[in-house]
C-alpha positions in Angstrom: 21.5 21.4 -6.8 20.4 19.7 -10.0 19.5 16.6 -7.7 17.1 18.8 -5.7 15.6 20.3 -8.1 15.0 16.4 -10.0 13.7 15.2 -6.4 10.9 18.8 -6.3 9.6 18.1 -9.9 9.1 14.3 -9.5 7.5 15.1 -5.6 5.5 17.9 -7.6 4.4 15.1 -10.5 3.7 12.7 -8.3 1.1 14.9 -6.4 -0.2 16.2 -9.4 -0.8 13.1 -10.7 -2.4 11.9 -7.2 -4.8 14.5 -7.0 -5.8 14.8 -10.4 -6.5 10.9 -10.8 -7.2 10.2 -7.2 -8.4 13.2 -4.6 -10.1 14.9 -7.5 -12.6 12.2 -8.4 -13.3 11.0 -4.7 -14.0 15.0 -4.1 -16.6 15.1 -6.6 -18.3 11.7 -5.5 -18.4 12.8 -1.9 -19.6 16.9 -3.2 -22.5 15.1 -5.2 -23.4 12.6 -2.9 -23.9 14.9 0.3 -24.3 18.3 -2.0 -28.0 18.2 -1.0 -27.8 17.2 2.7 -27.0 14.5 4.8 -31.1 13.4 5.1 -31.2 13.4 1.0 -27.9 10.8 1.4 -29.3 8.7 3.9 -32.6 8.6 2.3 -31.0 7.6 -1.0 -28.6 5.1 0.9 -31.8 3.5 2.8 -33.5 2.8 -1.0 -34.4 -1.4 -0.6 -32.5 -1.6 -4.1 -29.7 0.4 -2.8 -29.8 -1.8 0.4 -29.5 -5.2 -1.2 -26.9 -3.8 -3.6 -25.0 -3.6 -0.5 -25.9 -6.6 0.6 -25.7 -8.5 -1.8 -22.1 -7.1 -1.9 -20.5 -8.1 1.0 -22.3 -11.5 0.6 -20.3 -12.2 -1.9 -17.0 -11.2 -0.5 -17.8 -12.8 2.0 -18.2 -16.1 0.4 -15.4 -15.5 -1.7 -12.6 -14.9 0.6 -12.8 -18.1 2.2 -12.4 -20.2 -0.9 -9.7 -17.6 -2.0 -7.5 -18.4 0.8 -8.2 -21.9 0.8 -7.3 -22.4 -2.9 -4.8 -19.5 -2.4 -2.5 -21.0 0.0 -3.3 -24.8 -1.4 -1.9 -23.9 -5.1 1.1 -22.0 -3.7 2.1 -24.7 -1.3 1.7 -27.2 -4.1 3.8 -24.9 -6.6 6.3 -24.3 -4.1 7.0 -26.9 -2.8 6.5 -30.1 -5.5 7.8 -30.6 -8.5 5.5 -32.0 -11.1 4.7 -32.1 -14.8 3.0 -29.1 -15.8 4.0 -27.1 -12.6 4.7 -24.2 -14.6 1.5 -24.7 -16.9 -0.4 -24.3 -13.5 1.1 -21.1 -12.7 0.5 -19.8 -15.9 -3.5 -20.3 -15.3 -4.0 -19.5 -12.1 -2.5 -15.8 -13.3 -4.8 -15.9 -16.9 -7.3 -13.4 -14.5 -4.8 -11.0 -14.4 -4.7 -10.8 -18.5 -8.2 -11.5 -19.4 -11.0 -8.6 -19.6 -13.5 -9.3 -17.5 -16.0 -8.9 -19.8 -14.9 -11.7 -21.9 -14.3 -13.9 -18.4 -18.1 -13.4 -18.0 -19.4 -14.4 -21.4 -17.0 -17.2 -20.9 -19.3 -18.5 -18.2 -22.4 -17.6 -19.5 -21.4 -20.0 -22.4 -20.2 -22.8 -20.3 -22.8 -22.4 -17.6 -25.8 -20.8 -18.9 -28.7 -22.4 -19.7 -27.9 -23.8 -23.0 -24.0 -24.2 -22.5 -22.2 -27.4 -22.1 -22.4 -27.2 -18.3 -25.2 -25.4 -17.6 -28.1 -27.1 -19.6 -27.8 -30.5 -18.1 -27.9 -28.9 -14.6 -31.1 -26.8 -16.1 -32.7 -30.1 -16.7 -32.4 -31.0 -13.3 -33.8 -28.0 -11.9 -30.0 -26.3 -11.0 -29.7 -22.7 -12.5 -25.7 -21.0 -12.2 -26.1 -18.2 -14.2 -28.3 -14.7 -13.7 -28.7 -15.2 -9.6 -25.6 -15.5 -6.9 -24.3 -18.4 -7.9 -23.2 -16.7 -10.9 -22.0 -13.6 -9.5 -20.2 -15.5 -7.2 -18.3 -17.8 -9.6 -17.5 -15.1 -11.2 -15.6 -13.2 -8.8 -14.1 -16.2 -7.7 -12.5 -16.0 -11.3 -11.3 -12.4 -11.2 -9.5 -12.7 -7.5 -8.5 -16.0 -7.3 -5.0 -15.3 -8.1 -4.3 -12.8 -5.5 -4.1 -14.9 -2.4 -1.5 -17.1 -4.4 0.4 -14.7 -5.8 1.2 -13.0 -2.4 1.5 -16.6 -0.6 4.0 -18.4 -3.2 6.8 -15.9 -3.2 7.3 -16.3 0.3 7.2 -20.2 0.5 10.1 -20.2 -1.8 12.6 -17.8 -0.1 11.5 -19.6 3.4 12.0 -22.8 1.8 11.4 -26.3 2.8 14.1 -26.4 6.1 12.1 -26.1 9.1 9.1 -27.8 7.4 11.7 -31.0 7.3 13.6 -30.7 10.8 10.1 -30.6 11.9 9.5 -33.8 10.1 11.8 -35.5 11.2 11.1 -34.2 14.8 7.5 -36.4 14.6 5.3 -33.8 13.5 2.0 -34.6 11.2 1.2 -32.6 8.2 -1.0 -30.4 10.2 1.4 -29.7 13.0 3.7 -28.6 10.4 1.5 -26.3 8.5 -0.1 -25.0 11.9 3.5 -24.0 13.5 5.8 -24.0 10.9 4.3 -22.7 7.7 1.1 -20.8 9.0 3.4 -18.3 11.1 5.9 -18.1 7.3 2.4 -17.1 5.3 0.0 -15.2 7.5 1.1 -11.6 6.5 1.3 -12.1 2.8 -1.6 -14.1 3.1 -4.0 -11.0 4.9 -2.5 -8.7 2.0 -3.5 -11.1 -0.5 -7.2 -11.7 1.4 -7.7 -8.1 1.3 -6.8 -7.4 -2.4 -8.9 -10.5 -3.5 -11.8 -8.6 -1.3 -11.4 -5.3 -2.4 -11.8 -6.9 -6.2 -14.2 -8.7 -5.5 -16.5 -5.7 -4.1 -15.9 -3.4 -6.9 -15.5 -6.6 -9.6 -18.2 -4.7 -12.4 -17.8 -6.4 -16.4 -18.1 -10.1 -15.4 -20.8 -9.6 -13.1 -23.0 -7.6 -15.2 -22.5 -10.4 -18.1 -23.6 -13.6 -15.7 -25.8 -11.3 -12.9 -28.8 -10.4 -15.6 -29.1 -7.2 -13.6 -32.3 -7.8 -12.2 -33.4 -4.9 -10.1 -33.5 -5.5 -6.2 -32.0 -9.6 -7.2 -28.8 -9.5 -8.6 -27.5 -6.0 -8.7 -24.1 -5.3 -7.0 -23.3 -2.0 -5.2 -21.4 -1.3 -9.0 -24.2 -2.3 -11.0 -26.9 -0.6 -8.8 -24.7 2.7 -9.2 -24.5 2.5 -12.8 -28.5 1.9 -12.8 -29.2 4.4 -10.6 -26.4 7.1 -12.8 -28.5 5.4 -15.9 -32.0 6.7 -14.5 -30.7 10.3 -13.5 -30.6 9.3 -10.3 -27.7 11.3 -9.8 -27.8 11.7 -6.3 -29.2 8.0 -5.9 -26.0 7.0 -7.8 -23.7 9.2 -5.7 -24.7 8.3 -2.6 -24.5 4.5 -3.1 -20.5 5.3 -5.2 -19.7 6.7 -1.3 -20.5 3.3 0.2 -18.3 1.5 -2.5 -15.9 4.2 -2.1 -16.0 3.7 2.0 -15.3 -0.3 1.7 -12.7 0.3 -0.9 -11.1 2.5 1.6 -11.7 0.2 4.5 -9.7 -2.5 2.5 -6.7 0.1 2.0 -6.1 1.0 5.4 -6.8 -2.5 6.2 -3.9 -4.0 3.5 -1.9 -0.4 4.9 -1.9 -1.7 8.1 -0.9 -5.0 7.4 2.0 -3.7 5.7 3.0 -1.4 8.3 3.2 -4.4 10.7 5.1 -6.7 8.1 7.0 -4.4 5.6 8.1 -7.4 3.4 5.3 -7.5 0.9 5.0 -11.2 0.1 3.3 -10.5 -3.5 5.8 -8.1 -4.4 9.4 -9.5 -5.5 
């Protein structure tokens, strides 16, 4: 008896706390955003600022991922699989992301890259500008997610192990052949589930990109930033309307990673 009632009032806290810090806020975003009609949210949506937010968005998780999953899956491999001096040094920085604010990642840059930092003022010189346009943003949120894809990727590489990578070795087969039919097929779930959390953090990244962005209206403004703006301006619905979008790709990415795990329950990131 005593069991049954623990297993109600954690089940009853659980959805408390669920739709209190969850259903609650996405109800009010969706209520404000569509409180004055479905015209007033597409007309607010269709704002050129709003649209190249959105844009702008996606570009950069879009240009992102790629490097993610390239660098993800090269430093895991390398961790896993070879001992060297410093291994564990490595490991430590790849995951410094996950403990710095990214405010203080952003300001980081700026220092190092802007125009009169160590980096960035010889490339100003010649003409090369990284902070305050994409280039910034999207160092920036390569920074902030690049530990995901890793962290999901290396866990797995060292319960497989280094077995069938050898017997297919010594069976003839180049570096690539291994990779392609060995590892590849070892890696691909974990590595989707860490592709879609560095995406989803890279879409609603906000404190670093509003250090290196500049925040230049209709330039540099991310779907965050623009909805902060717009919320700044008393654009209310404006800002509510463009939080549904960011709201919509953040729940794209979380049937997406659900999905993933539903077709491979062992979560590679996870141990």
């Amino acid at each position: 008896m005593q069991n049954v009632i623990r297993q109600r009032l954690l089940i009853t806290a659980a959805v408390a706390f669920v739709a209190l810090m969850v259903v609650a806020p996405v109800a009010a975003i969706l209520s404000r955003a569509f409180g004055e009609g479905l015209a007033v949210w597409w007309a607010a949506i269709a704002e050129p600022e709003t649209v190249h937010a959105i844009w702008l968005t996606v570009l950069t998780a879009l240009i992102v991922l790629p490097v993610n999953v390239v660098f993800g899956v090269a430093a895991a491999w390398a961790i896993a699989r070879f001992r060297f001096p410093g291994r564990r040094a490595l490991l430590i920085l790849i995951e410094v992301p996950f403990a710095i604010s990214p405010v203080i990642a952003g300001l980081c840059f700026l220092l190092i890259y802007g125009a009169y930092g160590p980096v960035g003022e010889p490339l100003m010189n010649h003409g090369v500008q990284l902070m305050f346009n994409l280039t910034g943003i999207v160092l920036v949120s390569l920074f902030v997610t690049c530990p995901f894809v890793m962290r999901e990727v290396l866990p797995v590489l060292q319960v497989t192990g280094e077995d069938e990578e050898l017997a297919a070795l010594t069976l003839g087969a180049n570096g690539w052949q291994i990779f392609r039919f060995v590892t590849f097929p070892n890696i691909l779930w974990p590595l989707l589930h860490g592709a879609i959390l560095a995406t989803a953090r890279a879409m609603g990244e906000f404190g670093a990109v509003s250090v290196v962005s500049g925040a230049v209206r209709g330039q540099t403004m991310t779907l965050p930033l623009q909805v902060e703006l717009l919320y700044n301006d008393y654009n209310t619905t404006g800002a509510f309307a463009a939080a549904t979008v960011l709201t919509a790709l953040a729940l794209v990415t979380l049937v997406l990673r659900t999905v993933v795990a539903a077709m491979h329950p062992v979560d590679g990131g996870r141990t």
